[in-house]
ZATOR-376889 format. One record per residue (C-alpha): residue number from 1; residue in one letter; chain; x, y, z negated. Coordinates in steps of 0.001 Angstrom, whole numbers, plus 524288, in hexadecimal, padded with zeros to 5 digits. Example, Ala and Ser with C-alpha at 12.3 -4.5 7.8 and 13.67 -1.06 7.14 Angstrom:
# residues 2
     i   aa   ch    east   north      up
     1    a    A   8300C   7EE6C   7E188
     2    s    A   83566   7FBDC   7E41C
# end
This chain:
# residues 461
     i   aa   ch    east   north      up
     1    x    A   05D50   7B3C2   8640C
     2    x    A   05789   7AAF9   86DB7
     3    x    A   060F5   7A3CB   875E4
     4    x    A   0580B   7A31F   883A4
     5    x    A   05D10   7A7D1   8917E
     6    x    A   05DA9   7B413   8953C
     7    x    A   05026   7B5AD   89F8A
     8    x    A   0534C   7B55D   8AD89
     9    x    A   052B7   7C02A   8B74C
    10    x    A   04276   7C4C3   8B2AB
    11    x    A   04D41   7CF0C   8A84F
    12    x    A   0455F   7C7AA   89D3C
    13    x    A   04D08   7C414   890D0
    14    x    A   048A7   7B870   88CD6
    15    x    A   05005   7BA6A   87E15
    16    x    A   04478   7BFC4   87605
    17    x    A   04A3B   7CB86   8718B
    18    x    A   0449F   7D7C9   872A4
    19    x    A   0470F   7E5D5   870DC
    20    x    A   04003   7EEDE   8689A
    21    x    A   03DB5   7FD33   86C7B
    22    x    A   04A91   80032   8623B
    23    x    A   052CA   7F63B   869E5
    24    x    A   052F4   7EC0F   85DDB
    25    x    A   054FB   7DDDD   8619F
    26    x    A   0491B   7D6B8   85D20
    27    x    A   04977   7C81A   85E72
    28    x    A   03BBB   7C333   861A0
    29    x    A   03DB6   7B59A   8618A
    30    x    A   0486F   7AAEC   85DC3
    31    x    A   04A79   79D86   85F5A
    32    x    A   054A1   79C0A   856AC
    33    x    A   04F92   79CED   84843
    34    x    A   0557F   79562   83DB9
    35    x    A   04DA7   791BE   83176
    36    x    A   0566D   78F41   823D1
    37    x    A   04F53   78B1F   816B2
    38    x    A   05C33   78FCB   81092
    39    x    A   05A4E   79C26   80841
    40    x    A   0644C   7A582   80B2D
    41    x    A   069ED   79F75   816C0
    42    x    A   076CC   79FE1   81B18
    43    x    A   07AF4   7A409   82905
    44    x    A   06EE4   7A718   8301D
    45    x    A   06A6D   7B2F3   8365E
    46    x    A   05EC3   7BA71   82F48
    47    x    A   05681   7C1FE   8369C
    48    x    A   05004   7CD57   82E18
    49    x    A   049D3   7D8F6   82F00
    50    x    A   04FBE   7E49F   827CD
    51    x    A   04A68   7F279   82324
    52    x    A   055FB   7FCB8   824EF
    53    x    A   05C1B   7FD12   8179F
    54    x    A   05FBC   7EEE9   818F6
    55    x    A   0652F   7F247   825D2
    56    x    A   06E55   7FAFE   81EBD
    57    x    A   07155   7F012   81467
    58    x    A   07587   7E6FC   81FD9
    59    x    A   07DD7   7F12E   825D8
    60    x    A   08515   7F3BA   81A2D
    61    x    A   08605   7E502   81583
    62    x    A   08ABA   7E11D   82536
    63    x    A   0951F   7EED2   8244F
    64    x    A   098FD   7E760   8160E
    65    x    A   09A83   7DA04   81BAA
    66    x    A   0A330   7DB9A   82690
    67    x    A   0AE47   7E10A   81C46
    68    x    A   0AB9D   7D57F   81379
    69    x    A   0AD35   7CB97   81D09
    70    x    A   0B9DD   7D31A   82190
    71    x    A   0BDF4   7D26A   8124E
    72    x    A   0BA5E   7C412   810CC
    73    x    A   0C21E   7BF89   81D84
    74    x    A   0CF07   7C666   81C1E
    75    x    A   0D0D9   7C185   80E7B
    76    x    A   0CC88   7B682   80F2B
    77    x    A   0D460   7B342   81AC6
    78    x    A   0E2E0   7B0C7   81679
    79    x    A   0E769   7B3B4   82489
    80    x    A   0E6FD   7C238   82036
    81    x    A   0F432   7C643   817B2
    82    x    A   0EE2F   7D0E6   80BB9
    83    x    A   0F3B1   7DB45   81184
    84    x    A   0FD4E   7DE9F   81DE3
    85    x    A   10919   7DE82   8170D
    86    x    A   106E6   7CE36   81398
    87    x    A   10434   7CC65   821CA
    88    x    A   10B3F   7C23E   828BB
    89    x    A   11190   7C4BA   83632
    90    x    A   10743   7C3EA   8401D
    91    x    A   0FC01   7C63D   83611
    92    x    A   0F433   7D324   83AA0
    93    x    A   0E934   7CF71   832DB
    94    x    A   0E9F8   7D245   82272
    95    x    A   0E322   7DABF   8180E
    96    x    A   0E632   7E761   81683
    97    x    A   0E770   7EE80   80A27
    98    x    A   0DC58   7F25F   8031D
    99    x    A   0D3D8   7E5D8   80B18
   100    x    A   0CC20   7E480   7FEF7
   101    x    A   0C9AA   7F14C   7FBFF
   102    x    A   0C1FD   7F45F   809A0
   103    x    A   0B82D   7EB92   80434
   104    x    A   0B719   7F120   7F592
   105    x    A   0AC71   7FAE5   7FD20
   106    x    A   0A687   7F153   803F5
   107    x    A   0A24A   7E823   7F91D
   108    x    A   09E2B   7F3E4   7EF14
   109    x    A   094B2   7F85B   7FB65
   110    x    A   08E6B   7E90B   7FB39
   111    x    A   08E95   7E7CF   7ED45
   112    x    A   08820   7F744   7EBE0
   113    x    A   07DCF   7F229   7F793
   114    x    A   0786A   7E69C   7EE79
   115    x    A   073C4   7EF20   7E334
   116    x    A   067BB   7F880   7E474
   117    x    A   06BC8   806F5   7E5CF
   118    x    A   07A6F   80141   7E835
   119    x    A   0844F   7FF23   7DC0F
   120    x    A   087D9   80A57   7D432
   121    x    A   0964C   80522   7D420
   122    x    A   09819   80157   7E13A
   123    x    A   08FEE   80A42   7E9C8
   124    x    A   099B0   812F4   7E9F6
   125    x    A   0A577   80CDE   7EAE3
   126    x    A   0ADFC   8195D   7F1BF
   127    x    A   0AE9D   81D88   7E347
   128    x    A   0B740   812FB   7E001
   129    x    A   0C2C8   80FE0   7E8D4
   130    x    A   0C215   801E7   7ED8B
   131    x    A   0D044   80148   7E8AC
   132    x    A   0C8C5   80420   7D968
   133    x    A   0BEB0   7F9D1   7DBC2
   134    x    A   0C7F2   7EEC8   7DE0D
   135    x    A   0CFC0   7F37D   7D215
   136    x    A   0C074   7F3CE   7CB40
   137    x    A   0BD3F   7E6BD   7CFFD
   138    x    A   0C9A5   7DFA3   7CABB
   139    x    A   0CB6A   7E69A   7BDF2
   140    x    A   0BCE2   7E3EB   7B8E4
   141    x    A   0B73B   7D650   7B5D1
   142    x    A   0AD29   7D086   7BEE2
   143    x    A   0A164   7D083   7B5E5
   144    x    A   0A44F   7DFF8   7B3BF
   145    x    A   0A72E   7E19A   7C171
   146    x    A   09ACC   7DB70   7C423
   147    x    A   0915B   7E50A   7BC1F
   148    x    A   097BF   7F0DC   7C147
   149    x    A   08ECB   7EECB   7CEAF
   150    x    A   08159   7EE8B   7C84B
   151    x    A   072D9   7F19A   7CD48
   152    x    A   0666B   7EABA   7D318
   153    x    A   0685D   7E1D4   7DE9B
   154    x    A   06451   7E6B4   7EBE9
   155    x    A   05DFD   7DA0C   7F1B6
   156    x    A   05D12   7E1D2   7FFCC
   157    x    A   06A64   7E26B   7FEB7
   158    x    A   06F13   7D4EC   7F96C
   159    x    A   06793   7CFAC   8035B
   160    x    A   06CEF   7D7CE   80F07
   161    x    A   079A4   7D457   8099A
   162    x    A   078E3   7C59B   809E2
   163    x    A   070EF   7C446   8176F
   164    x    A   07C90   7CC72   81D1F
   165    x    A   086BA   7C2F9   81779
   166    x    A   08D09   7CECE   8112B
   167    x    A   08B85   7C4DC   804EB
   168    x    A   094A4   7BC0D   80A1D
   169    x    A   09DE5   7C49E   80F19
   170    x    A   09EEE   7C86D   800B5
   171    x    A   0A084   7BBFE   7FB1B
   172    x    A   0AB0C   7B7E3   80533
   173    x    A   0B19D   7C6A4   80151
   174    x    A   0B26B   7BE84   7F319
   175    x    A   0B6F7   7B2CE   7F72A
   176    x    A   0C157   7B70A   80137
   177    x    A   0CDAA   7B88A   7F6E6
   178    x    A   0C939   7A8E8   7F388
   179    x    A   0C8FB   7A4A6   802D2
   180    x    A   0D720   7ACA4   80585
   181    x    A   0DE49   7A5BC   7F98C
   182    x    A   0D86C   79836   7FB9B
   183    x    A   0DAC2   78FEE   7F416
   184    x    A   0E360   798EC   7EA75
   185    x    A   0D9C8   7A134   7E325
   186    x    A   0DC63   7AF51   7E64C
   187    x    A   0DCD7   7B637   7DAEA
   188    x    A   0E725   7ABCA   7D4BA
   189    x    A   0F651   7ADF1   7D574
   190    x    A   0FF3C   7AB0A   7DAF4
   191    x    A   10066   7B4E6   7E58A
   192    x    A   1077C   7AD65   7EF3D
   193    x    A   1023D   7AEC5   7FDDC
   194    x    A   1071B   7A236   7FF5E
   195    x    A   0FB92   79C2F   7F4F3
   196    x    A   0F3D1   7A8DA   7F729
   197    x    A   0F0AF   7AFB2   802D9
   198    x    A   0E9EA   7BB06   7FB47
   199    x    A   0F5E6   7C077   7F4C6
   200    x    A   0F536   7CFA7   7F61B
   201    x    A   0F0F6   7D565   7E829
   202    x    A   0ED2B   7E089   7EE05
   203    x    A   0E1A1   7D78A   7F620
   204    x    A   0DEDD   7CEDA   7EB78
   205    x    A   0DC9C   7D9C3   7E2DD
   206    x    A   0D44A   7DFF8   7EB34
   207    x    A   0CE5F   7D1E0   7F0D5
   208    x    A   0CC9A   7CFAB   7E23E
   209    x    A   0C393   7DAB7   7DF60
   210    x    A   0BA68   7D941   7ED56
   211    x    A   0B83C   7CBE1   7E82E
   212    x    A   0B17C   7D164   7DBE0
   213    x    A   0AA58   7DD49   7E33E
   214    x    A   0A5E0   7D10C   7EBE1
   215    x    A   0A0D0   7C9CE   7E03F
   216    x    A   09870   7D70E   7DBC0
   217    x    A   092E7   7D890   7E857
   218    x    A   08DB3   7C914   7E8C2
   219    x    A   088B0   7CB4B   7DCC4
   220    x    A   083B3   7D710   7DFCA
   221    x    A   07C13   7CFD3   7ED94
   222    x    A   077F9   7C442   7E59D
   223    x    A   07212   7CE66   7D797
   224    x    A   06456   7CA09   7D630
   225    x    A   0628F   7C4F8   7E4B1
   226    x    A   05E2B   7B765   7E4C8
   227    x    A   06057   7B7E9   7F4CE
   228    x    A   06D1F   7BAE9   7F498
   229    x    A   070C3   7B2F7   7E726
   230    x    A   06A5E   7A781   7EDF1
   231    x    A   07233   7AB80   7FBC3
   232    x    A   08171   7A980   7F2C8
   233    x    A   07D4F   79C33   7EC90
   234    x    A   079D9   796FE   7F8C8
   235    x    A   084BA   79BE0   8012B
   236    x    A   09066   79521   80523
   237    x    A   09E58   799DC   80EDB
   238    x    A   0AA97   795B5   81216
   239    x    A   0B72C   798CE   80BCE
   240    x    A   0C141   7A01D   81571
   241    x    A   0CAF7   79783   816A4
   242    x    A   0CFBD   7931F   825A6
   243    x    A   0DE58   790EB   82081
   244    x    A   0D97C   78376   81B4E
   245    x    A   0DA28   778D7   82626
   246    x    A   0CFE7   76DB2   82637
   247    x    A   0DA50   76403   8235D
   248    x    A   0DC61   76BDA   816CB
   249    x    A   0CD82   76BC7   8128B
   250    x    A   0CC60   75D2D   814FB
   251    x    A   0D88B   75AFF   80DA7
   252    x    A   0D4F2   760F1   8024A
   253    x    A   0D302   757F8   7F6FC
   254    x    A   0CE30   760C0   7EA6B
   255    x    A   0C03B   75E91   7E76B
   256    x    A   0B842   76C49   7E5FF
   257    x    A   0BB52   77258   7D9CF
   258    x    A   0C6DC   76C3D   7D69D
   259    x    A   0D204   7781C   7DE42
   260    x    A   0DF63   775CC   7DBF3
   261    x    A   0E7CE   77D48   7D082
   262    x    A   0ECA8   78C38   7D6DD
   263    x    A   0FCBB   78B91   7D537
   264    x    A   0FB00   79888   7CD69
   265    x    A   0FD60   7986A   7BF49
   266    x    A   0FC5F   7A730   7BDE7
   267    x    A   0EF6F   7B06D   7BA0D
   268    x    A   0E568   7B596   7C4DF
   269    x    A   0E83E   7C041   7CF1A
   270    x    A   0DF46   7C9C1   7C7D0
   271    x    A   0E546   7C4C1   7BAB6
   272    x    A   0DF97   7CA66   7B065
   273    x    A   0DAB6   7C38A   7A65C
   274    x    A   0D0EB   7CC14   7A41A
   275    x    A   0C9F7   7C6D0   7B098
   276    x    A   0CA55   7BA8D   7AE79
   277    x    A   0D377   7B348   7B8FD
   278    x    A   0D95D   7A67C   7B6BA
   279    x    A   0E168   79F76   7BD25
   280    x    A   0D990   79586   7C37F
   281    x    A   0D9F3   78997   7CF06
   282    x    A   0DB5C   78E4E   7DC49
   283    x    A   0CF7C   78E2C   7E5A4
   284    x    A   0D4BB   77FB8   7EA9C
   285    x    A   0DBB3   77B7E   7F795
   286    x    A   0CE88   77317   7F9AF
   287    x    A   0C5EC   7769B   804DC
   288    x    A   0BB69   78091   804AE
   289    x    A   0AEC6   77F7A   80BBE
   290    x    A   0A2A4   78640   80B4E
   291    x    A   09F7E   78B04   7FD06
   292    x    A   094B0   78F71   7F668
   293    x    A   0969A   7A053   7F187
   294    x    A   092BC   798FC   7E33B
   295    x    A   09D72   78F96   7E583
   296    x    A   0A6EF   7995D   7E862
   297    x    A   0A489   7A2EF   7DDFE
   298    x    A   0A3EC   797F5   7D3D4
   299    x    A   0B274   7956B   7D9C3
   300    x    A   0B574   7A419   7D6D8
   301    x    A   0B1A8   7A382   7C8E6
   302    x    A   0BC25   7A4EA   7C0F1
   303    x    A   0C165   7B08A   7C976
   304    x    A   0BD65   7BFAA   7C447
   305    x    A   0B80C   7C312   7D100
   306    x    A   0A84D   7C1B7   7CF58
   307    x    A   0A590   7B50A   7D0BD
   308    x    A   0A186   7B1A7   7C4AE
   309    x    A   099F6   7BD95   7C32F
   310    x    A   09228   7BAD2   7D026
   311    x    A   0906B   7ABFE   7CCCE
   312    x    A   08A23   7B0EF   7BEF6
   313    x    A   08341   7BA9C   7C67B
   314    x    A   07B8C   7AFA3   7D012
   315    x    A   07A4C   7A607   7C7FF
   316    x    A   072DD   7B0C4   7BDBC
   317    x    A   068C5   7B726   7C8E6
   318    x    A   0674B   7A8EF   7D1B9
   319    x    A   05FBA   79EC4   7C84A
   320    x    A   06179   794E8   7D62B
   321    x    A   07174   79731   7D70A
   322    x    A   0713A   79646   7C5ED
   323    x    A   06B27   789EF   7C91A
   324    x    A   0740C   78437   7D0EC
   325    x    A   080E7   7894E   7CB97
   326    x    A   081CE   78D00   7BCDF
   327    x    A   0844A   77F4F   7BA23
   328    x    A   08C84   77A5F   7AE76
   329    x    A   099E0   77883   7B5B1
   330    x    A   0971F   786DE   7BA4A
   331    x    A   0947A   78991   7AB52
   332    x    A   09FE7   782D7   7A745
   333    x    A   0A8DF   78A32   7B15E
   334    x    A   0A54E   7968C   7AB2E
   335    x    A   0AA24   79158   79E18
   336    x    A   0B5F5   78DFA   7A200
   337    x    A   0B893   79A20   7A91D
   338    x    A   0B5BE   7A289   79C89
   339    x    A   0BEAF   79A10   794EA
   340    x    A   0C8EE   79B64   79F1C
   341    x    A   0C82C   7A8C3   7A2FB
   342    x    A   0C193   7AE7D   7970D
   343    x    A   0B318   7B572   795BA
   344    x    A   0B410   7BC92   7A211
   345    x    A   0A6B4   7C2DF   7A240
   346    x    A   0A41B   7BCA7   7B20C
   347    x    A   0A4BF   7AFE7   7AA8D
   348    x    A   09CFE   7AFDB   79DCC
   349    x    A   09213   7BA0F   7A746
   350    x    A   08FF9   7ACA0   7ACDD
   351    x    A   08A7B   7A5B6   7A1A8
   352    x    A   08211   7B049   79F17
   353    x    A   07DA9   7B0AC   7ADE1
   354    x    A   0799E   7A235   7AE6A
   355    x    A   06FC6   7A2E0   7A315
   356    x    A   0668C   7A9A5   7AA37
   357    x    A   06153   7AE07   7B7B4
   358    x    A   05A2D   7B80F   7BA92
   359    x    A   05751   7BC4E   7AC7C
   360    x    A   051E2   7AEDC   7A8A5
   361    x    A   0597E   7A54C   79F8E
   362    x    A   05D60   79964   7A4B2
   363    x    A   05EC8   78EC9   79A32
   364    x    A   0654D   784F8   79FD3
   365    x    A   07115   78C86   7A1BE
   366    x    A   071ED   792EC   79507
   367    x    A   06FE4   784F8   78F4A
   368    x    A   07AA2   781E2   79A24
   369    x    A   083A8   78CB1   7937B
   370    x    A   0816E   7895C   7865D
   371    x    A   08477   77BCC   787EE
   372    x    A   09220   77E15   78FDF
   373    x    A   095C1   7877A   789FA
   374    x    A   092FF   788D2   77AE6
   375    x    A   08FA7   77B50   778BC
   376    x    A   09D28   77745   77C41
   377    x    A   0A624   77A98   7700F
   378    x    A   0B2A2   77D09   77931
   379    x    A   0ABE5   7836C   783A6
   380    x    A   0A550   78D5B   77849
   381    x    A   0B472   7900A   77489
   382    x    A   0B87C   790BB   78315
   383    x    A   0AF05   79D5F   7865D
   384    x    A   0A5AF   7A101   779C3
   385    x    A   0A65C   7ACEB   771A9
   386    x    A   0A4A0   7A975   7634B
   387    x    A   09BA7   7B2FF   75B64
   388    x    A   09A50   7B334   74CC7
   389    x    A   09726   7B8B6   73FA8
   390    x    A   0A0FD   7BA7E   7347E
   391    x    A   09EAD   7BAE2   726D1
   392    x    A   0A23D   7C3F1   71D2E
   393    x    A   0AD7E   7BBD0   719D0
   394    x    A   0B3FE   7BA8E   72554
   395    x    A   0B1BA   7C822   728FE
   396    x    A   0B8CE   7CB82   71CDF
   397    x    A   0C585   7C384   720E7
   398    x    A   0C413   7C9D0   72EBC
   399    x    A   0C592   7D5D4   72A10
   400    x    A   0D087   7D3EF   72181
   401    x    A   0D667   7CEDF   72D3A
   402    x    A   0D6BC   7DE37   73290
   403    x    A   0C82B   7DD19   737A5
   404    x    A   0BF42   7EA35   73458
   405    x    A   0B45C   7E59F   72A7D
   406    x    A   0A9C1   7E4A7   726B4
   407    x    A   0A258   7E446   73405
   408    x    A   09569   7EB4C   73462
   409    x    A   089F7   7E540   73A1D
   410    x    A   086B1   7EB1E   747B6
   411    x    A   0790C   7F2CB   749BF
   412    x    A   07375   7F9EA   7540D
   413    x    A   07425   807D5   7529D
   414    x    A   066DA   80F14   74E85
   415    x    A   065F0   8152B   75AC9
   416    x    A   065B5   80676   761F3
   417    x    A   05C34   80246   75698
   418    x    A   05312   80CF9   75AC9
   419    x    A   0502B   80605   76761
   420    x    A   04E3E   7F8DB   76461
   421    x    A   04038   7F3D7   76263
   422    x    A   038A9   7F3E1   75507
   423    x    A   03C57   7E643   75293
   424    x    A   042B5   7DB06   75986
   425    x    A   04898   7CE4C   75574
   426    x    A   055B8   7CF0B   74E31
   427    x    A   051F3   7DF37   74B80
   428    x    A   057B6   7DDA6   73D89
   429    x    A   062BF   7D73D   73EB2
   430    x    A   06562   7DED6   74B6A
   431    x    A   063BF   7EB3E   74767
   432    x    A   06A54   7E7CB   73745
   433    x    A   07712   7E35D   73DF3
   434    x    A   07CBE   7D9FA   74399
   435    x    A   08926   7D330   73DA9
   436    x    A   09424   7D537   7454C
   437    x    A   09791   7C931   74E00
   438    x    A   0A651   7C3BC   750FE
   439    x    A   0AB2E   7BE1A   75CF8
   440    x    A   0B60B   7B323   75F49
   441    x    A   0BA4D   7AB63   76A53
   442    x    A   0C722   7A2BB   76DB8
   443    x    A   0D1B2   7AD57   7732D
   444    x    A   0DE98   7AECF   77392
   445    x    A   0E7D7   7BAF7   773C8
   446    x    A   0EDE1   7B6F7   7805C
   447    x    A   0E182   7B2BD   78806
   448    x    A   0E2EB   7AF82   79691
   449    x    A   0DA73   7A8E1   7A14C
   450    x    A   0D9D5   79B06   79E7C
   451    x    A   0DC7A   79C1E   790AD
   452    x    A   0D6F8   79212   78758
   453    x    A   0D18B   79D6B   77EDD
   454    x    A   0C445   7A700   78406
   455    x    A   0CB4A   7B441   78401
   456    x    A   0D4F8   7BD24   77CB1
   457    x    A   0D4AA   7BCEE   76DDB
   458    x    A   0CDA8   7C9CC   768D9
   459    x    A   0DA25   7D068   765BD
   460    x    A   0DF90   7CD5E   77297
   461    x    A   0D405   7D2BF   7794A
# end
């Protein structure tokens, strides 16, 4: 908008705006255009011309983004009690009950928007009560959780999404519950409001399940959209978090990476096993800056929320972001975390993600893999599933031992057989029977995160 005088008494404007016959502002000439050789960049106002459906898409994505925001400020904001009845004299502000469930609706209508003809699970989300979708959410592991939103990107809509900023209002929706309980880790016990501002169960069950809708909806903005994949690695914000003073940041001593130990000694908030929470360090009393969305999601890792799902995700569809972050310490992280919290299927997806991109193989990192992982003899006990052969022999003890014998070999069923080509490699052995194959790995009857043993023992499972 040009910034000259207003004309004198000729009734002239001298601002170069004009008026169509339909009374739409058209600006005819500007004086104030900024040039960026950034892709994708942040903060500026784009000018664009749209055709009607996208002018639908950005009235949905702006209706969606004010009740994000709203989300992302009251929890991460520690000024506002969970609910009423924790609310300090003088305190009108706090979250009412049900807070997180408003917003089930909400991110089920962005995630349904990103796929082509709208998701098949969450298109319709009156069916399920938003009440059911938080108990959904929690109860199912992210890699499952994950798959149940499937179908072809919609790049109009990814990309209406991100130049709207609805993307970051969902990634600050997933990073709230982290901001509130700075520097304890909010899913961690104890539940003291003293060490934990976000104490209500009720909220952190519910807070817990928006944060993995959230993840499933950045996935679903970044599936096969190198715009929008390139827009997360190269985005950075700042952590919520006025309570620290200055004189607090510049008195802070750890070093990045290093937070201090959480008091807890107890299990995770979510606590099942089954999920894969550890106890783990707290987020740090260091201060926070601007961070990268990569850093903070690689800070998020070991929590069954999405993260690691929507790292494995990027880094498999960007071959630029694979580049620049499946690295060997990022390799090596994984390792650990499957050795410490089992084979969580978020985890090992990961290795399986970084050996290719876009359909095509990359070498290096499978070489990368190979030589972290299996190489190592106490890393290959750590996370590797043993398969072998037995002989007749020791088939014979096993099943004197109680075991069912003899154990046929395993063919495909003549019906199968019928469609397979002519010939192919391996057709006789194949199709004569395979010999049956045994499993072993270190467990342990009474596994638990941060065991020294993989998982449960096969009767224990």
């Amino acid at each position: 908008h040009p910034k000259s005088p207003r004309a004198g008494n000729s009734g002239e404007p001298s601002s170069r705006l004009a008026r169509s016959k339909k009374e739409a502002l058209v600006v005819t000439r500007c004086f104030e255009i900024t040039f960026s050789t950034t892709l994708s960049a942040q903060d500026i106002l784009k000018l664009m011309r749209v055709v009607p459906e996208e002018h639908q898409l950005i009235s949905q994505a702006m209706a969606c983004l004010r009740a994000c925001a709203q989300y992302s400020y009251a929890v991460a904001n520690p000024s506002f009690p969970p609910s009423a009845n924790q609310a300090s004299s003088g305190q009108a502000a706090s979250l009412p009950d049900g807070f997180a469930a408003e917003l089930v609706p909400v991110i089920l209508q962005i995630i349904s928007a990103q796929i082509q003809g709208g998701s098949e699970t969450a298109k319709r989300p009156d069916e399920r009560s938003a009440e059911g979708w938080i108990a959904l959410a929690n109860k199912t592991l992210p890699a499952a959780f994950s798959n149940l939103f499937g179908g072809d990107p919609d790049p109009r809509a990814q990309r209406v999404t991100k130049d709207t900023k609805l993307m970051d209002a969902v990634f600050a929706m997933g990073r709230a519950p982290y901001d509130r309980s700075y520097p304890a880790l909010p899913w961690v016990p104890p539940y003291d409001r003293a060490a934990n501002p976000l104490v209500d169960p009720e909220l952190l069950t519910g807070c817990f399940a928006v944060t993995k809708l959230a993840h499933v909806a950045l996935q679903r903005i970044c599936g096969g959209n190198a715009e929008t994949q390139r827009y997360f690695g190269g985005r950075e914000s700042v952590p919520f978090a006025p309570w620290i003073s200055p004189h607090q940041n510049a008195s802070s001593a750890e070093a990045p990476g290093e937070p201090a130990d959480h008091p807890s000694g107890h299990s995770s908030a979510q606590g099942q096993a089954a999920n894969g929470v550890a106890d783990r360090p707290s987020q740090g009393s260091r201060a926070r800056g601007a961070q990268s969305w990569m850093q903070t999601i690689m800070e998020q890792l070991e929590d069954p929320l999405g993260p690691a799902v929507t790292l494995s995700k990027l880094l498999g569809a960007s071959e630029e972001l694979m580049e620049k972050y499946a690295q060997p310490h990022l390799v090596t992280r994984f390792l650990e975390m499957i050795g410490k919290l089992g084979p969580q299927p978020r985890l090992v997806n990961f290795f399986e993600a970084i050996c290719s991109v876009g359909g095509v193989a990359v070498k290096a990192n499978q070489e990368m893999i190979l030589r972290l992982t299996w190489m190592k003899p106490e890393a290959r006990a750590l996370a590797f599933l043993e398969t072998r052969g037995l002989d007749t022999s020791t088939m014979r003890s096993l099943g004197e031992g109680g075991l069912e014998t003899p154990f046929p070999p395993a063919r495909p069923s003549a019906e199968a057989v019928a469609k397979y080509p002519k010939d192919y490699i391996g057709k006789q052995d194949f199709e004569g029977g395979l010999p049956a194959v045994w499993v072993r790995w270190v467990g342990t009857d009474a596994w638990e995160p941060k065991s020294d043993e993989l998982w449960w023992s096969p009767g224990a499972m």
